[in-house]
C-alpha positions as CSV (number, residue, x, y, z in Angstrom):
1,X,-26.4,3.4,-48.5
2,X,-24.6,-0.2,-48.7
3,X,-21.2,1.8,-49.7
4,X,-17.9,-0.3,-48.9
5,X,-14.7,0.6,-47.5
6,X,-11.5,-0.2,-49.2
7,X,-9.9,-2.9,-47.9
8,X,-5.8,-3.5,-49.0
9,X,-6.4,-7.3,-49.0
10,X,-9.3,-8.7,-51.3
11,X,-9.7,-11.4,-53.3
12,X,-12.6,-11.8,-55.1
13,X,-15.8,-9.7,-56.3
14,X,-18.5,-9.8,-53.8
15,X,-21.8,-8.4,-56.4
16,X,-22.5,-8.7,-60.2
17,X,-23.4,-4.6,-60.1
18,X,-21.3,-2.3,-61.9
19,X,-18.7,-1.6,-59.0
20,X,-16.5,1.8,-58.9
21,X,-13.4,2.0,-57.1
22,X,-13.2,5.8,-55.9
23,X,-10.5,7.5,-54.0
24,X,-11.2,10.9,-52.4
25,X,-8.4,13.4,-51.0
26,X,-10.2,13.8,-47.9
27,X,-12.8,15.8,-46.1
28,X,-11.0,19.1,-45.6
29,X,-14.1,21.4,-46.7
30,X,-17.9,22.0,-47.1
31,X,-17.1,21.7,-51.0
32,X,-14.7,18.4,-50.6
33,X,-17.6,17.0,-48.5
34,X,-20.1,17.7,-50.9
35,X,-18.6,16.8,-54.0
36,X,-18.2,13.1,-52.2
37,X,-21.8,13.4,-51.6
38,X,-22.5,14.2,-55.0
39,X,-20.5,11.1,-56.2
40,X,-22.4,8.7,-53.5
41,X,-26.0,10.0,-54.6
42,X,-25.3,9.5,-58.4
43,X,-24.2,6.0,-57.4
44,X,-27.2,5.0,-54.9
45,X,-29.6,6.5,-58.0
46,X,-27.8,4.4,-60.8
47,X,-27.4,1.0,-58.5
48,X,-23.7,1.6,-58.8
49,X,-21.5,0.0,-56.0
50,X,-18.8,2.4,-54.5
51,X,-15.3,1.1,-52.8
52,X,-14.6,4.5,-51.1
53,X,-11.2,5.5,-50.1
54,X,-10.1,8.6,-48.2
55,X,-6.7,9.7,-48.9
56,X,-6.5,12.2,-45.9
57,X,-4.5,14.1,-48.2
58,X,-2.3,11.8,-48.6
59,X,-0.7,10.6,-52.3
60,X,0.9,7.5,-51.0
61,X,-2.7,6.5,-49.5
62,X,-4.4,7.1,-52.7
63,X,-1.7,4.3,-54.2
64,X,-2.5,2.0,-51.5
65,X,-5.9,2.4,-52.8
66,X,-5.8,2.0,-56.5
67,X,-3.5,-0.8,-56.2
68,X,-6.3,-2.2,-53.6
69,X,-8.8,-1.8,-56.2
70,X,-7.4,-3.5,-59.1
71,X,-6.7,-6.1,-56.8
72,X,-10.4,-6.2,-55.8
73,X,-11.0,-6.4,-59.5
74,X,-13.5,-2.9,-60.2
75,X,-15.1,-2.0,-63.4
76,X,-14.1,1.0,-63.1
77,X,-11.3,3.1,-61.1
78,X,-12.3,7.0,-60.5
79,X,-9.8,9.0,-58.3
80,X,-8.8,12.9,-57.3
81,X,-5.4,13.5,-57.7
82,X,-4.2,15.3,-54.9
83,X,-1.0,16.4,-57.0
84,X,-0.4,16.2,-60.7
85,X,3.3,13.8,-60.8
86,X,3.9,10.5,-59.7
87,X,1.0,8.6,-60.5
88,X,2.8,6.7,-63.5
89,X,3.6,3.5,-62.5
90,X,0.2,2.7,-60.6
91,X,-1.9,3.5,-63.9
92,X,0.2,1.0,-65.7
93,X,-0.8,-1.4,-63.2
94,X,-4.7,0.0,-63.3
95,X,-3.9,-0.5,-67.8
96,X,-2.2,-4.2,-67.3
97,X,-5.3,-5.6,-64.9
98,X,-7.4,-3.8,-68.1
99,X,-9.6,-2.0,-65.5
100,X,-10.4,1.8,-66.9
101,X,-9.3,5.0,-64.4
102,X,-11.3,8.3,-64.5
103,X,-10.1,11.9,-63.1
104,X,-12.0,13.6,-61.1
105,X,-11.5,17.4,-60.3
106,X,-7.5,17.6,-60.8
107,X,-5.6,16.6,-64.2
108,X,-2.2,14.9,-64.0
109,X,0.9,14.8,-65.8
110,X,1.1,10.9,-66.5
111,X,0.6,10.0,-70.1
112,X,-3.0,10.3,-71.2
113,X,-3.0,7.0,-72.9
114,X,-3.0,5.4,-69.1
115,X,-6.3,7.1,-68.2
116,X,-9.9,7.4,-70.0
117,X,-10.6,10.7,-69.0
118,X,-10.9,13.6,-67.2
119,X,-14.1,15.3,-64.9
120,X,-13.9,18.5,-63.5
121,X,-14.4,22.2,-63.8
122,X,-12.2,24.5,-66.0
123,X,-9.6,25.8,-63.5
124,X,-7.9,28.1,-66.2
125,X,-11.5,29.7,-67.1
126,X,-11.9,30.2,-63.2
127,X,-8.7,32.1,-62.6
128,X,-10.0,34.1,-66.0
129,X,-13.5,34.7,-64.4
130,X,-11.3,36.4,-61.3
131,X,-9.3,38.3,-63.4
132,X,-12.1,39.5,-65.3
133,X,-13.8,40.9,-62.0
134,X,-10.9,42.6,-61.1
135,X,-10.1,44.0,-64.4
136,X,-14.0,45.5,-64.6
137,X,-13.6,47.4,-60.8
138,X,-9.8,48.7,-61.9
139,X,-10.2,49.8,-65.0
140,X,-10.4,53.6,-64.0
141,X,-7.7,53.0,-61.3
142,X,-3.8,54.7,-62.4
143,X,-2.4,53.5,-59.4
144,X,-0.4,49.9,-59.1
145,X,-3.1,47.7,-57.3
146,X,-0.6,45.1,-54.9
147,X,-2.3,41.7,-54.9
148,X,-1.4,38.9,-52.6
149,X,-2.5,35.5,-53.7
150,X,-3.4,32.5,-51.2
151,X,-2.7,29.6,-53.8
152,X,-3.7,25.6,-53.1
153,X,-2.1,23.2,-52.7
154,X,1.5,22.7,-54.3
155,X,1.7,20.7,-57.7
156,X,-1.7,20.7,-57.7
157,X,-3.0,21.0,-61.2
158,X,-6.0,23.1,-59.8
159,X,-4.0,25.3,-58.1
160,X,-1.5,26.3,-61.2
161,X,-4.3,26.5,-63.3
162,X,-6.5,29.2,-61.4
163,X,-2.6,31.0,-60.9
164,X,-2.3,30.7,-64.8
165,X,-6.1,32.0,-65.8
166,X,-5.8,34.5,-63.3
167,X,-2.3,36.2,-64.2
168,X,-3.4,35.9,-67.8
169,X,-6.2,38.2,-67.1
170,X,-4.5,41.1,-65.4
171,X,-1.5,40.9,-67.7
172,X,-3.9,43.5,-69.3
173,X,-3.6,46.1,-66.8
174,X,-0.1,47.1,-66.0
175,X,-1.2,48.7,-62.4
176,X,-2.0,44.8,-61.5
177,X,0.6,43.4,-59.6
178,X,1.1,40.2,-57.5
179,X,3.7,41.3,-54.3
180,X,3.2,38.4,-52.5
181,X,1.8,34.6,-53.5
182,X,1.6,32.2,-50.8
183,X,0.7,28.3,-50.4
184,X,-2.7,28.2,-48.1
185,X,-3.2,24.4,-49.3
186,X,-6.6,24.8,-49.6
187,X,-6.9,24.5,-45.9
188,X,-9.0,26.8,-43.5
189,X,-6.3,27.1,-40.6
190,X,-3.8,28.2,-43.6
191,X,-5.8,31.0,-44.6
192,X,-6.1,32.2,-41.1
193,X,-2.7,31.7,-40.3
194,X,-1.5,33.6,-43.4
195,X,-3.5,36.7,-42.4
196,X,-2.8,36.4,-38.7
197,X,1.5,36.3,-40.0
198,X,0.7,39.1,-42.2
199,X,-0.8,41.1,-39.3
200,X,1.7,40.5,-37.0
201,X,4.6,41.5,-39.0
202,X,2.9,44.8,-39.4
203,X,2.7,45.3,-36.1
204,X,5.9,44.5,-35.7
205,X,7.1,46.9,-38.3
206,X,4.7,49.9,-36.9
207,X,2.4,49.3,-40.0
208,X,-0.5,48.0,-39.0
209,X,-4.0,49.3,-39.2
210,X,-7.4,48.1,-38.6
211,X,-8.5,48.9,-42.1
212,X,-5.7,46.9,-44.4
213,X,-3.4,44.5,-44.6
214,X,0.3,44.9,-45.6
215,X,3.5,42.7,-47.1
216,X,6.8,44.0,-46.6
217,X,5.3,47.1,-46.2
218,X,3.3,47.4,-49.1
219,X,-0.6,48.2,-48.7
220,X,-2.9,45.1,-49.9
221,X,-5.2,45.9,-52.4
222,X,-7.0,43.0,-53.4
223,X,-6.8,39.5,-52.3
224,X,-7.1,36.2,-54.9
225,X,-7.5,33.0,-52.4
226,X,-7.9,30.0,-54.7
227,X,-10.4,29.0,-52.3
228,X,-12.8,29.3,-49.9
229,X,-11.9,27.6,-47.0
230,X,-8.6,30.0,-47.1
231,X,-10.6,32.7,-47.5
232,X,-12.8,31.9,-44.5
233,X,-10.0,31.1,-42.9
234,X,-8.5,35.0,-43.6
235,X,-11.9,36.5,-42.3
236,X,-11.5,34.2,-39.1
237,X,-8.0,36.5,-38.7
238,X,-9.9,40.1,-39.2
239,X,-12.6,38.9,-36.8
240,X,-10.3,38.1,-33.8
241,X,-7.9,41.0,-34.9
242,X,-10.9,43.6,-35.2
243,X,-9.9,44.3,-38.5
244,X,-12.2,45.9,-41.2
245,X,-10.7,45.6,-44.6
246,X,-13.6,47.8,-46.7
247,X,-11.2,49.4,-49.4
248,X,-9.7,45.7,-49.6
249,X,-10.9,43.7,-52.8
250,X,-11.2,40.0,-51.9
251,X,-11.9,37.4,-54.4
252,X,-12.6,33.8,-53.5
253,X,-13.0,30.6,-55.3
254,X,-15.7,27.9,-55.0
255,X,-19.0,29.2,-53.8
256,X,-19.5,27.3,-50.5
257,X,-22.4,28.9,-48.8
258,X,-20.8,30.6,-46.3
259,X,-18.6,32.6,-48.9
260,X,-21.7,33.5,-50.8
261,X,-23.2,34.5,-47.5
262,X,-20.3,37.2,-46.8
263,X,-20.3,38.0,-50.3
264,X,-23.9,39.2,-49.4
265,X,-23.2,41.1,-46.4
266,X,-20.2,43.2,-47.9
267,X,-17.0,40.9,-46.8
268,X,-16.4,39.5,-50.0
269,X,-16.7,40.9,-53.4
270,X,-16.8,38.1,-56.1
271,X,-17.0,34.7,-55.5
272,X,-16.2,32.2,-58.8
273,X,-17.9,28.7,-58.6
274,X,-16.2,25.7,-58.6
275,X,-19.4,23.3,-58.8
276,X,-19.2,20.3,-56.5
277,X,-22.1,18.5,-57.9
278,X,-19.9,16.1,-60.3
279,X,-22.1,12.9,-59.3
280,X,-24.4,12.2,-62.2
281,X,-21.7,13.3,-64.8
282,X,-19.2,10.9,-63.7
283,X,-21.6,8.2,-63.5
284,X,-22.6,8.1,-66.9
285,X,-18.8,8.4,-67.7
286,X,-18.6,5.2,-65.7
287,X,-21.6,3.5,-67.4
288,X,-20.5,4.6,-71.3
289,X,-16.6,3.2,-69.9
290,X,-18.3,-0.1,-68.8
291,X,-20.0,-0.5,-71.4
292,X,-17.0,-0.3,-74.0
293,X,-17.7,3.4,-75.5
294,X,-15.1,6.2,-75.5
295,X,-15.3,9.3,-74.0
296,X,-14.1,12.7,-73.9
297,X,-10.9,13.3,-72.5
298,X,-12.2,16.3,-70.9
299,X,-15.5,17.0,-69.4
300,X,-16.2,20.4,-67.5
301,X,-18.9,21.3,-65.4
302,X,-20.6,23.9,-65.5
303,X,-19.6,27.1,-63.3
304,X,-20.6,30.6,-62.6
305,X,-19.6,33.9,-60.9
306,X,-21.0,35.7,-57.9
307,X,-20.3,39.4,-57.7
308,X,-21.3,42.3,-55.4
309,X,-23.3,43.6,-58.2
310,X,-25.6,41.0,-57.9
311,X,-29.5,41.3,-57.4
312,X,-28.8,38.9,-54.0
313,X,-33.0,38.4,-54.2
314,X,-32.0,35.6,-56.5
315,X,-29.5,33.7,-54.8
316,X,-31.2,29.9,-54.1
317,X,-29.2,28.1,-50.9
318,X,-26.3,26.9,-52.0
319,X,-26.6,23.4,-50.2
320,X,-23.0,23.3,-49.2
């Protein structure tokens, strides 16, 4: 598709097209992977030139990269923040050299003069949309309802944002209660291996059953995973530990397909979408940048929820 790598040492434009420096965190899920995609398609379709960097979930990488691209001389920097601090000094540089930055997917804490923008979905209204769920199936429940949490990655903005939306929610229902939050860094083999510890130490403690899972022996009642790689991840543990969690509530975010497909057959019960399809969005970002106009400072996506009240006759393929 004629994309470039980023190299640390260049000199000199090599094309007069529009040319967007873009760093990605990495590759670490069907969504991660699409939403690249996404970004290369809108490119190829607007004869935009992408220098493509994977950070491999690295922040120090994603430096390296910006600083490569300003010395490359881009039109435009876009990037994903794979934490909210520290990026400071590096936008300065991006401001000095003149050359505009976007956000994609994760907002920072840098000042807000230093970037042009932010594109993403609404991590607050996604932790809501949980809540929400949760609120609707517990509302005739008098019992406290224990909820462990499998949050992202630390000092990610996504991840304290879906934490936020989601304990404003059940701050509505004192029988809501978080025992146990844990960091699953939006990684597959986190989620399993949270569920697998979690198993263990109730066998351990002479707990365990094949129906539930437990924290310091307290009975699990619903599960929040800010994603679903985790949550995969966590049904990877209940296959190889023949568990069968049916009176468990489990709530994932993103709508990859293979959460929507357990969703369907009864192992999930709500799924909120995170969309990954941020391609054509942030190109015209790019274009109105280039071309001198402002934009918003925030741009969302659009996003909706999946549910096990769903009529599932009218799910399309997710393509993801």
């Amino acid at each position: 598709m004629g994309f470039l790598r980023s190299k640390t040492k260049i000199t000199e434009k090599k094309t007069e097209r529009l040319i967007l420096g873009f760093s990605q965190i990495g590759s670490e899920s069907a969504w991660r992977t699409r939403n690249t995609q996404s970004i290369f398609e809108a490119a190829e379709a607007n004869d935009i030139q992408i220098i493509f960097d994977d950070a491999q979930q690295k922040q120090e990488n994603q430096i390296k990269a910006i600083r490569s691209f300003i010395v490359y001389q881009v039109d435009i920097i876009a990037f994903v923040p794979i934490v909210e601090d520290g990026w400071d000094e590096v936008l300065k540089e991006a401001h000095a050299a003149g050359i505009p930055v976007i956000l994609v997917d994760r907002h920072i804490t840098a000042d807000k003069s230093l970037y042009a923008g932010f594109l993403g979905e609404n991590a607050l209204e996604e932790g809501r949309k949980a809540s929400d769920f949760l609120m609707k199936i517990c509302a005739d429940k008098t019992k406290t309802i224990n909820i462990l949490e499998i949050s992202g990655t630390e000092n990610s903005s996504i991840a304290k944002e879906r934490a936020q939306g989601f304990r404003e929610g059940i701050l509505r229902n004192e029988n809501l209660k978080i025992i146990h939050s844990v960091n699953g860094d939006f990684l597959r083999s986190r989620g399993k291996e949270i569920a697998e510890n979690l198993i263990q130490n109730a066998r351990d403690s002479g707990n365990f059953k094949n129906d539930v899972l437990y924290f310091d022996g307290q009975k699990i009642d619903v599960i929040y995973s800010h994603n679903d790689s985790m949550t995969l991840g966590v049904l990877d543990s209940f296959a190889n530990y023949g568990i069968n969690p049916a009176d468990t509530i489990i709530i994932s975010v993103d709508a990859e397909q293979k959460s929507i497909d357990a969703l369907v057959e009864g192992k999930l019960n709500c799924v909120v979408e995170c969309n990954p399809n941020l391609g054509e969005m942030l190109m015209k970002l790019v274009k109105d940048v280039a071309s001198g106009k402002k934009i918003p400072k925030v741009t969302y996506n659009e996003e909706r929820i999946f549910t096990k009240f769903d009529d599932f006759s009218l799910y399309e393929p997710r393509g993801y």
